[in-house]
N, C-alpha and C positions, 0 to 999 in steps of 0.2 A: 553376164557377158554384155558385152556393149559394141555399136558398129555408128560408125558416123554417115550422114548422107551429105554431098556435095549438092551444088545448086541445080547441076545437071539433073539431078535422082538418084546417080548413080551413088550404091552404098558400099561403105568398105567393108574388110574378113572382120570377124567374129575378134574380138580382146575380150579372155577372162582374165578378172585379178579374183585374189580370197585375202577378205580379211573377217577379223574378227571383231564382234562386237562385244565390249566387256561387259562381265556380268551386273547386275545389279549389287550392290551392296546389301551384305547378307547382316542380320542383327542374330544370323547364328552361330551357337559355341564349338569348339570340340571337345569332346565329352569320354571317347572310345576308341577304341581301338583292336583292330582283328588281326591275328597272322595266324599264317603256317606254314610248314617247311617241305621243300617241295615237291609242290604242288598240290599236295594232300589238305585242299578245303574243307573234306568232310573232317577232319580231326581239328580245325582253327581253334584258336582259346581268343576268347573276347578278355579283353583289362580295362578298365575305369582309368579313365586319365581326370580326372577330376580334382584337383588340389594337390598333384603330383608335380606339374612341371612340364608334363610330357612327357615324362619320364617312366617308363617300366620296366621291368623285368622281363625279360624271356626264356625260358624255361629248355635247356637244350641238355638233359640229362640223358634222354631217350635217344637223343640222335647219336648212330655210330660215329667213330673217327672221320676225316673228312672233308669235298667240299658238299656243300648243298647250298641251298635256294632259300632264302627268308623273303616270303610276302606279305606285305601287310594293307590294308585300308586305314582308313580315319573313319568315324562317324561324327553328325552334330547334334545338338539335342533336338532339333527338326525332326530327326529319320534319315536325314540324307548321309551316302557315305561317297568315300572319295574314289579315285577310280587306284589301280590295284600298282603298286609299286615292287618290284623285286630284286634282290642283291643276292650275290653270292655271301657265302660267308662258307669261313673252314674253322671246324672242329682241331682241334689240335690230337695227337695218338697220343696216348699216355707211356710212360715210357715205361718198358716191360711187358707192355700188351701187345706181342710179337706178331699173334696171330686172329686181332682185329676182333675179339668177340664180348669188349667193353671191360675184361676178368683177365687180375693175372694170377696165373695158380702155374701147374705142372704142366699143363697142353703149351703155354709159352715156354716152360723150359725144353719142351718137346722138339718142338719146332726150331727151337733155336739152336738145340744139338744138330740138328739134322740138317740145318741148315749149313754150320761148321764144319759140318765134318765131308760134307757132300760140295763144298764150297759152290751152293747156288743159293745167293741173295734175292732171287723169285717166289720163293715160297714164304717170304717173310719182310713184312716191312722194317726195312734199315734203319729209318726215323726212331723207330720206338725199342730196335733192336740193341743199338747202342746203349744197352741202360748205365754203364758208367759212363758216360758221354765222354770218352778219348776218342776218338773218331774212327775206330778201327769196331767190327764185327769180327768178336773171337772167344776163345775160353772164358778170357778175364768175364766178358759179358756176361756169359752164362753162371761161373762160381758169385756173380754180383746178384746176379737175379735170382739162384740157389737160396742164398742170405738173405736178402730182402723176405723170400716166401716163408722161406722158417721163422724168421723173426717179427712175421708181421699176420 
């Protein structure tokens, strides 16, 4: 804060500004890298970005259909890491997996009769339910997704 004083004495109100002062110039690398999905810190996977690019992999096998939260840091070869970045990101449903449990077998064909027949699209997601992708939720769907399971 800063106030001025006139010749009188009299001082003026109170002026804050913020600024920032830059850091020092760092002779450190980035080395590493942490995330996990969200919010689940205790489960993070550490990767070596070292001769990569910066470039990794991220491992989203476990995660349901969906959207969720990727977080991640940096670390340098110091110790130091960076402060915590977060994005959404969406899983894609696979198609025939009607009823969200990563597995298509008979409980999606289940699901998907009873969804037809009861004509209520709430018990099943539509995305993944269209397995011949015409854009209609119907028989056809279900005799597609019959064949798929037998022959695969």
């Amino acid at each position: 804060a800063i106030r001025v004083q006139d010749s009188d004495g009299k001082w003026s109100s109170s002026v804050t500004r913020f600024f920032l002062k830059p850091a020092a110039p760092s002779e450190a690398t980035i080395v590493r890298c942490m995330y996990w999905f969200d919010g689940d810190i205790q489960h993070a996977v550490t990767a070596p970005l070292e001769g990569n690019n910066g470039v990794i992999s991220v491992d989203v096998i476990e995660l349901a259909a969906g959207e969720h939260t990727l977080s991640w840091i940096v670390g340098d070869d110091k110790g130091a890491w960076s402060e915590v970045t977060t994005e959404m990101v969406y899983i894609p449903y696979h198609d025939g997996d009607v009823n969200h449990d990563n597995e298509i077998n008979i409980t999606d064909v289940t699901a998907l009769i009873s969804s037809v027949l009861n004509d209520d699209p709430s018990v099943i997601n539509v995305e993944s339910a269209d397995f011949n992708g015409d854009g209609n939720v119907n028989i056809s769907d279900i005799v597609a997704l019959i064949n798929y399971i037998l022959n695969n």
